[in-house]
N, C-alpha and C positions, 0 to 999 in steps of 0.2 A: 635785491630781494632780501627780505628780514628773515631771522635765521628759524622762526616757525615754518615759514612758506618755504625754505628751502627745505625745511628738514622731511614736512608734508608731498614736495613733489618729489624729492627724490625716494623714499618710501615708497608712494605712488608708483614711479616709473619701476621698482623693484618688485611691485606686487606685494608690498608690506601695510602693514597699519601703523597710524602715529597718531598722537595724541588721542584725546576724548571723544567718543559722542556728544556734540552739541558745542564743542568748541568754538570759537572766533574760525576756525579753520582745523581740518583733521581728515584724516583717509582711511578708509577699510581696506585699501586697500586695491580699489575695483574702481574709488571713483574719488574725486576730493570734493569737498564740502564744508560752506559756510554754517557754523549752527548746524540747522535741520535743514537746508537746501543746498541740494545740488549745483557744484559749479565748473566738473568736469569728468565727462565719463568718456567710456569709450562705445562707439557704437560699432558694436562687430558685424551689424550687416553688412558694412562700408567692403569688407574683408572680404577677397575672392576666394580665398580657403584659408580655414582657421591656421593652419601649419603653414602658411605662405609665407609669417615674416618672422624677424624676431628682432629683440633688444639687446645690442651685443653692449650697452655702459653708455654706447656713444652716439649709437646713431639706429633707426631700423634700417635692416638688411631686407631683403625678398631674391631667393634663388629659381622662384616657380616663373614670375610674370613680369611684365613692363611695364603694367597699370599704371597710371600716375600716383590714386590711391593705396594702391597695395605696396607698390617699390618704395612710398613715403609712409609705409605704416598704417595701422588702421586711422581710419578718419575719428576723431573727437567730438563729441556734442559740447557745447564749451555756453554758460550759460551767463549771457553778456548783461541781463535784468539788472537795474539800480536800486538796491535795498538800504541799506542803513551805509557811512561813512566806512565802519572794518571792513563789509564785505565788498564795496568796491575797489579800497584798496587793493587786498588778496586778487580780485578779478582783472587788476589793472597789472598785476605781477606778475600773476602766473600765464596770461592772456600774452604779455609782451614777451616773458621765458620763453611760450610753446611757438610764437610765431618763431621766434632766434634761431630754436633748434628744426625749424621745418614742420613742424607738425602739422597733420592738416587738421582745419579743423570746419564745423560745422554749427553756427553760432543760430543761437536762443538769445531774443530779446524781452520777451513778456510771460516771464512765468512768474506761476506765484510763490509767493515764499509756501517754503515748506515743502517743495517737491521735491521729491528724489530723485527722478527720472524724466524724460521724454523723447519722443522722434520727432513730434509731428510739428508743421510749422518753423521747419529750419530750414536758411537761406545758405549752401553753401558757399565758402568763403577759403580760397588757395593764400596758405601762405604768404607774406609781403617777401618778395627778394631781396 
């Protein structure tokens, strides 16, 4: 992973901002993003109870439930759409990191550029073991 992408997901998993608005790649914090589009958020509906998990550096924990989603963390909207060469790189990085670490995620193929956000139209998708 190139040392922007890294520095942006682990920011990210810290709840920090990195880099610019409108970057090649950069995070508020809440979500990371290409430019002006979104290319990973978290969706906390996923979440049985907001206080169910947390991020201890390494890994999420859950001490409330057994869920598969909650005991791995909230689930991810992860936005898989093919826009320009940088941002599929980033997509092809951060996409292969969050599978590594377990994360679940719930993957977008066809947005358009410039969205920030979405739910609707995503195919969930567990982890590769």
């Amino acid at each position: 992973m190139r040392r922007n992408q890294q520095g942006t997901v682990k920011a990210w998993e810290n709840g920090k901002p990195f880099g610019e608005r409108g970057d090649s790649i950069w995070t508020d914090g809440d979500g990371i993003y290409s430019y002006a589009t979104w290319i990973v958020c978290c969706d906390s509906s996923a979440m049985c109870e907001e206080s169910c998990w947390t991020w201890n550096g390494d890994y999420w924990t859950c001490d409330q439930c057994s869920d598969y989603w909650c005991a791995n963390g909230p689930r991810f909207l992860f936005n898989a759409t093919k826009y320009s060469t940088t941002t599929t790189i980033h997509q092809n990085a951060i996409r292969a990191y969050m599978e590594s670490e377990g994360y679940s995620l719930k993957v977008y193929d066809n947005e358009p550029r410039g969205t920030t956000r979405t739910r609707e139209g995503a195919r969930d998708e567990k982890p590769k073991p």
